[in-house]
C-alpha positions, -999 to +999 in steps of 0.1 A: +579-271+649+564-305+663+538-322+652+518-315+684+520-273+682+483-272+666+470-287+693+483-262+718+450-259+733+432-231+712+401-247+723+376-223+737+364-240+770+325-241+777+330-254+811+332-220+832+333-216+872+306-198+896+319-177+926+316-205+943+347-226+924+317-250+914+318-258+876+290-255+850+279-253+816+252-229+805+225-242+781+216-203+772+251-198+755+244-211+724+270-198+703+295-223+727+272-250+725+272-251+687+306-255+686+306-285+704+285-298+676+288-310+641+272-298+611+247-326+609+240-318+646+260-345+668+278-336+697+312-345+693+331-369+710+350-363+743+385-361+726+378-340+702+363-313+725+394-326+753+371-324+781+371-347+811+339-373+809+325-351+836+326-319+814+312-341+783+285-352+805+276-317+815+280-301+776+256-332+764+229-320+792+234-285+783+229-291+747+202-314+755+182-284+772+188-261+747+173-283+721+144-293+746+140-253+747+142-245+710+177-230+711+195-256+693+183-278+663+180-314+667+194-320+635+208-299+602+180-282+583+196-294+552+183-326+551 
């Protein structure tokens, strides 16, 4: 077993594709979204999630939108 084999992409990807073949991230799935954050409420860095810096840049907007729409907290409630 290497050292690698946990990171054997187990990742679930947020990113998804429209009939079109043109790639998005919707703000409405939440349950993705929140894995893409931490408990305190950050959005995780780009190699953690292993996304490209376009994908980051589209999960950070999405996330930004759901918070701007009340579907995501700005931060932890356990302050």
């Amino acid at each position: 077993m290497s050292q690698f084999s946990r990171f054997s992409g187990n990742k679930p990807k947020v990113v998804k594709e429209s009939e079109k073949g043109v790639k998005f991230v919707d703000y409405k799935d939440v349950d993705a979204l929140r894995r893409m954050l931490s408990p305190n409420g950050k959005i995780y860095g780009r190699k953690r999630l292993s996304t490209t810096a376009r994908e980051q840049r589209m999960i950070a907007q999405a996330i930004k939108r759901a918070r701007h729409m009340g579907l995501l907290p700005y931060t932890s409630a356990t302050l």
